[in-house]
C-alpha positions as CSV (number, residue, x, y, z in Angstrom):
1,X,0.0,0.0,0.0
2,X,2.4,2.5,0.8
3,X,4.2,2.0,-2.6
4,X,1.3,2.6,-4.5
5,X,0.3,5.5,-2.7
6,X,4.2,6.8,-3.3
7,X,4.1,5.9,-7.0
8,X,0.9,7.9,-7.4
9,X,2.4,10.9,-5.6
10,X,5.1,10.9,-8.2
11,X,2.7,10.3,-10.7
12,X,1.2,13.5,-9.8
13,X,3.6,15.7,-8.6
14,X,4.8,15.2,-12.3
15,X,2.0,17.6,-13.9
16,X,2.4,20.0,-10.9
17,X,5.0,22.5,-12.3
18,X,2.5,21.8,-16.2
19,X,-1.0,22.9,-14.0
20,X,0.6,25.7,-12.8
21,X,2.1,27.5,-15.4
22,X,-0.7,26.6,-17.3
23,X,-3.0,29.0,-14.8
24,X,-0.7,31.0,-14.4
25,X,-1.1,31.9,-17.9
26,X,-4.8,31.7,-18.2
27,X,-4.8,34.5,-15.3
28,X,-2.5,36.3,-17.5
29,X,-4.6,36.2,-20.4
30,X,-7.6,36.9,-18.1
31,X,-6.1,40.1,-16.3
32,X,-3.4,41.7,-18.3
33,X,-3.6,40.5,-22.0
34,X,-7.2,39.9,-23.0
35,X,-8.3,41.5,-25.6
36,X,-4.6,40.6,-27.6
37,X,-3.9,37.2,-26.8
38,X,-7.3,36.5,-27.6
39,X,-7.2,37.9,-31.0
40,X,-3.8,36.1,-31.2
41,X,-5.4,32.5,-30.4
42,X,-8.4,33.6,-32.8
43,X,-6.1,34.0,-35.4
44,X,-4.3,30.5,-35.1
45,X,-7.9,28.2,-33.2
46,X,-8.4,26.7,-36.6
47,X,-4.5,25.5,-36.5
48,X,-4.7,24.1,-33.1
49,X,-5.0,20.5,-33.9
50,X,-1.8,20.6,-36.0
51,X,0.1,22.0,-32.8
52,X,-1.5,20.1,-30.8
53,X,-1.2,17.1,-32.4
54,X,2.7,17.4,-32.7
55,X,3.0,19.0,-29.0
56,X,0.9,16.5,-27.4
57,X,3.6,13.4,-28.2
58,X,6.3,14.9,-26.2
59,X,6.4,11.8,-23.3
60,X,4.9,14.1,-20.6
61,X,1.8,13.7,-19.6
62,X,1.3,17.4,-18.1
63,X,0.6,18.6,-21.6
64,X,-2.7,16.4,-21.6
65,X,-3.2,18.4,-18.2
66,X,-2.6,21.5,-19.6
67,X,-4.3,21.0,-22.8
68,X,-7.9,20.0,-20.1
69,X,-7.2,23.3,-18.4
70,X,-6.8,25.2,-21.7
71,X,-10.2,23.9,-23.1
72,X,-11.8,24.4,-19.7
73,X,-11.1,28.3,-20.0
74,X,-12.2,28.1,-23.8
75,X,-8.6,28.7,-24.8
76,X,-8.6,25.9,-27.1
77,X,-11.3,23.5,-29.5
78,X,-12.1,20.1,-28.7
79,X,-10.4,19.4,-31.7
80,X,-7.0,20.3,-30.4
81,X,-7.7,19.0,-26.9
82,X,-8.2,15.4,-28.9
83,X,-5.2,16.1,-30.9
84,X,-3.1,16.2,-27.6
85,X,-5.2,13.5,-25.9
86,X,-4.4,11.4,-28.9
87,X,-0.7,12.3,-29.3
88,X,0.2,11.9,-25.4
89,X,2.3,9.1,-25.3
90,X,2.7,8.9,-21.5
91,X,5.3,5.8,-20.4
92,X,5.0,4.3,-24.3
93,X,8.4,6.1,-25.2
94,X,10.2,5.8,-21.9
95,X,9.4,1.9,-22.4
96,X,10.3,1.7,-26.1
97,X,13.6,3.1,-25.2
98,X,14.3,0.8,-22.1
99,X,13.8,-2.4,-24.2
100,X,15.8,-1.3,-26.6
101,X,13.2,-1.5,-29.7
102,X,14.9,-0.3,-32.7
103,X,14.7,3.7,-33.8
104,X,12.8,2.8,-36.9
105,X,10.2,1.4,-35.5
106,X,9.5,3.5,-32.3
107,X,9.8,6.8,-35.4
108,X,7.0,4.8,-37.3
109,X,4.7,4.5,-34.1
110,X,5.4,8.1,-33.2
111,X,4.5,9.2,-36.8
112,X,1.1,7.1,-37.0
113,X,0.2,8.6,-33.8
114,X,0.8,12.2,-34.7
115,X,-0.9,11.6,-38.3
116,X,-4.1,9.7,-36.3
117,X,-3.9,12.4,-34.0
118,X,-3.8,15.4,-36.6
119,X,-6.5,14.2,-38.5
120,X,-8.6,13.1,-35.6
121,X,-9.0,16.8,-34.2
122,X,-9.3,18.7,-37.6
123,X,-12.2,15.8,-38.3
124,X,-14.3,17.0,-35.1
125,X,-13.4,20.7,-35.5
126,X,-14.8,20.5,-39.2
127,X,-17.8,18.3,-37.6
128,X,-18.9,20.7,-35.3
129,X,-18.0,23.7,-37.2
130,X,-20.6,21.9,-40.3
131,X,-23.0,21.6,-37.1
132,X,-22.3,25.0,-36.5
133,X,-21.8,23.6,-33.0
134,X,-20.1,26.5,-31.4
135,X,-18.9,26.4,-27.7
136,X,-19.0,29.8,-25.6
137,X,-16.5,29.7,-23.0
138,X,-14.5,32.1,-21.4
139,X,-11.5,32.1,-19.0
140,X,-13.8,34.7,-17.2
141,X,-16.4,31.8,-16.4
142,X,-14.1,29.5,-15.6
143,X,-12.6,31.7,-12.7
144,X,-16.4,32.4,-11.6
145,X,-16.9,28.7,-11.7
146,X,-13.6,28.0,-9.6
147,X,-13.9,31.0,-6.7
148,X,-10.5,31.6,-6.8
149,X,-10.5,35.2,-5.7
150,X,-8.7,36.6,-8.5
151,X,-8.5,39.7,-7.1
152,X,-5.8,39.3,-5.3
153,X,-3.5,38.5,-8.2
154,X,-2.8,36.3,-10.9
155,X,0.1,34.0,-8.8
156,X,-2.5,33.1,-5.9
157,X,-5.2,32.5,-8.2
158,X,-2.9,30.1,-10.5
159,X,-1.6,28.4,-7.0
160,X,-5.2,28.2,-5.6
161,X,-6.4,26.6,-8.9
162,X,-3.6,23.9,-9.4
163,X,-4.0,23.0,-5.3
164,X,-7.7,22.3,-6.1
165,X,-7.1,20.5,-9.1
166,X,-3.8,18.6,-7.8
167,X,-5.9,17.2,-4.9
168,X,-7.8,15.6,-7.1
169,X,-6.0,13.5,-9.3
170,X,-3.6,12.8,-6.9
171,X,-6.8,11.1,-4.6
172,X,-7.9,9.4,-7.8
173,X,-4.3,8.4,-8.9
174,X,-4.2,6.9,-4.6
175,X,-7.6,5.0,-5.7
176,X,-7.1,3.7,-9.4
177,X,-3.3,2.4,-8.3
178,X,-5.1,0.5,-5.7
179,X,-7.6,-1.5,-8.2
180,X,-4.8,-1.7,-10.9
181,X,-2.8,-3.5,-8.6
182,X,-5.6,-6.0,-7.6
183,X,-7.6,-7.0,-10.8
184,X,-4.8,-8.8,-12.9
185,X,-4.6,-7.0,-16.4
186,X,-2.1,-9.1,-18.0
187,X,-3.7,-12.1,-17.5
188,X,-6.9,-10.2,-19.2
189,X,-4.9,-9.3,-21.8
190,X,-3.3,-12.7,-22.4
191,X,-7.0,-14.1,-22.6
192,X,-7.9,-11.5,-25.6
193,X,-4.4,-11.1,-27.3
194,X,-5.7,-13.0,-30.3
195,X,-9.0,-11.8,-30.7
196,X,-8.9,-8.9,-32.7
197,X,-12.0,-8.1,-32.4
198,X,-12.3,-8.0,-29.0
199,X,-8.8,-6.7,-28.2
200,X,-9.3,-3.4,-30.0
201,X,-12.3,-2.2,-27.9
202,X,-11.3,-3.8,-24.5
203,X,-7.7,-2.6,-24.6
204,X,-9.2,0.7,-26.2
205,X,-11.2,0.7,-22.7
206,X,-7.7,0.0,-20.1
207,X,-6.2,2.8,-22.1
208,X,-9.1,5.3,-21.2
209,X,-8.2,4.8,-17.1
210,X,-7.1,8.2,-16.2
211,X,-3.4,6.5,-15.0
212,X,0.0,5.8,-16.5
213,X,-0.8,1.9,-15.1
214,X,-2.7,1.4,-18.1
215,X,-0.3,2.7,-20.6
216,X,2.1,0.6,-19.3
217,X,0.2,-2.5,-19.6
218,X,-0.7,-2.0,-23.0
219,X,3.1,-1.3,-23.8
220,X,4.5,-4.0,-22.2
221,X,1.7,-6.4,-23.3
222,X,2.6,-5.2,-27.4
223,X,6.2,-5.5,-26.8
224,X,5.9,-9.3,-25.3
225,X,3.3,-10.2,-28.5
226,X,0.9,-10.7,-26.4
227,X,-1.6,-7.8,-28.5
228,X,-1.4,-6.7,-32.0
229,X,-0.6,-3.4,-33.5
230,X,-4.2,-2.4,-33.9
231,X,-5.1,-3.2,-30.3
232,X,-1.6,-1.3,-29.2
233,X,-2.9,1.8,-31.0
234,X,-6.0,2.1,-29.9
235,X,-5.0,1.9,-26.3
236,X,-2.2,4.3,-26.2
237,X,-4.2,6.6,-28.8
238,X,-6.7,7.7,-25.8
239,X,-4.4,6.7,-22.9
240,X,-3.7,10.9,-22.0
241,X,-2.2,10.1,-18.3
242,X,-4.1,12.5,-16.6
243,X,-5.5,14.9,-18.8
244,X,-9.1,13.2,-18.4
245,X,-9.0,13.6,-14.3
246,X,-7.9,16.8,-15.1
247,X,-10.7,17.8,-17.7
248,X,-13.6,16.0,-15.6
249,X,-12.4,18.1,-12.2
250,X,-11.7,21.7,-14.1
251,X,-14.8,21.7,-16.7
252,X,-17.7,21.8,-15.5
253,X,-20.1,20.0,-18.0
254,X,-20.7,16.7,-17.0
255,X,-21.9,16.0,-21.0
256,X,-19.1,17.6,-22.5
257,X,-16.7,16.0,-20.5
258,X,-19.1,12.1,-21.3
259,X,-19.1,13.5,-25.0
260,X,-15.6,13.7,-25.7
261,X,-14.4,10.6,-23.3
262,X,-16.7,8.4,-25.7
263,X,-16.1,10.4,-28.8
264,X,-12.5,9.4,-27.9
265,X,-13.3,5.9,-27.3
266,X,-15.0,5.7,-30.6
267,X,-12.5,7.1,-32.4
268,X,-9.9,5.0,-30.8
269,X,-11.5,1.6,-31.6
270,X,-12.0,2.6,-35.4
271,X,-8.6,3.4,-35.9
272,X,-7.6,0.4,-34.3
273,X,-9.7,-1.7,-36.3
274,X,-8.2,0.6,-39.1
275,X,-4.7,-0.9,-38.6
276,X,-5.9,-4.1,-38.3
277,X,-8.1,-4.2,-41.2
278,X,-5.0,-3.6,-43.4
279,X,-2.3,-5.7,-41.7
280,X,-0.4,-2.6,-40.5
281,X,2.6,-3.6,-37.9
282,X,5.2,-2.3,-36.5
């Protein structure tokens, strides 16, 4: 118990320095630079899931944190929240390295994942923009929603708003360490390895648990054959680390937040079906 508890501390204390800067410059925005950095963002929303698609796969899983507190203020589209969601790679490239697997073929993985990624978030932008879907959100609200007392200056607010949200998914990380360590999902995954069918969706499902256990699993589980690229992808396409804990605790809408998590999932399981439909491996 105590180990678990330590290893989601870590986990967490990871995205600390990412939350914080990442409020500090939404108070920024908020207080001192509205009006330009607005028009800035404006300028370059429709270009967010190309950024964010290529930002998102550096192996750090405080940019899924930050991305969830960027959409929460309305900074960013769902699109480009996706995008980095998608891209994350959490422990895949730390684990890659480790077993030594060859340049070429962690390079290939990366690429697919940015490309999936990419194309994922411009596909939902364009759907909701066809929709005409548009989500009114402000950085404004999202302090309202928070009572942070930003009155008393951008640092305090930023701290009291990463304390709140650190709290959080550091309790969940405490809990979902705890049933990861007691429910046995390699011997799950050796049961569905071969079944294609059901690997992609079930895999697709660990990957979703807001925890770097599961992209772990689904890492080592590829690299020992024991799943097949399609069923690898999927996984580690919506495993984000924290980001969901992150997005579900700083947004507010309950449906939003439901939306995108299965929109995620979907999208996940058709790409992995995708890859496995025409043989693709790595």
């Amino acid at each position: 118990m105590p180990d678990l508890m330590l290893d989601a501390l870590v986990d967490s204390l990871k995205i600390l320095p990412f939350l914080f800067l990442t409020y500090l410059l939404m108070e920024y925005i908020e207080y001192n630079a509205m009006g330009k950095l607005t028009k800035a963002i404006g300028k370059f929303r429709r270009s967010g899931p190309l950024f964010g698609g290529i930002v998102g796969i550096i192996p750090q899983c405080g940019f899924s944190a930050a991305a969830s507190g960027l959409f929460s203020g309305g900074v960013i589209s769902i699109g480009t929240l996706i995008a980095v969601f998608f891209s994350t790679s959490d422990e895949m490239l730390p684990l890659f390295i480790s077993y030594g697997v060859a340049a070429d073929r962690i390079i290939s993985i990366v690429i697919v994942k940015i490309i999936i990624s990419i194309v994922t978030g411009f596909a939902i932008d364009g759907m909701l923009a066809a929709l005409k879907k548009k989500r009114i959100k402000s950085i404004h609200d999202f302090c309202e929603d928070e009572h942070c007392d930003c009155e008393d200056g951008i640092f305090k607010s930023a701290l009291i708003h990463t304390i709140k949200i650190w709290i959080f998914v550091l309790i969940v990380n405490i809990c979902l360490n705890i049933l990861l360590s007691s429910t046995g999902f390699m011997n799950m995954s050796q049961f569905i390895g071969n079944r294609a069918w059901l690997a992609v969706p079930i895999v697709c499902l660990i990957g979703l648990i807001p925890n770097c256990a599961s992209s772990i699993v689904i890492t080592e589980c590829y690299l020992n054959g024991i799943i097949s690229s399609g069923a690898m992808m999927a996984g580690l396409l919506v495993s984000c680390g924290v980001g969901l804990l992150v997005l579900y605790r700083s947004n507010h809408s309950l449906k939003e937040n439901v939306t995108i998590t299965a929109a995620m999932y979907v999208m996940g399981i058709f790409w992995g079906f995708v890859i496995e439909f025409f043989g693709i491996a790595f």
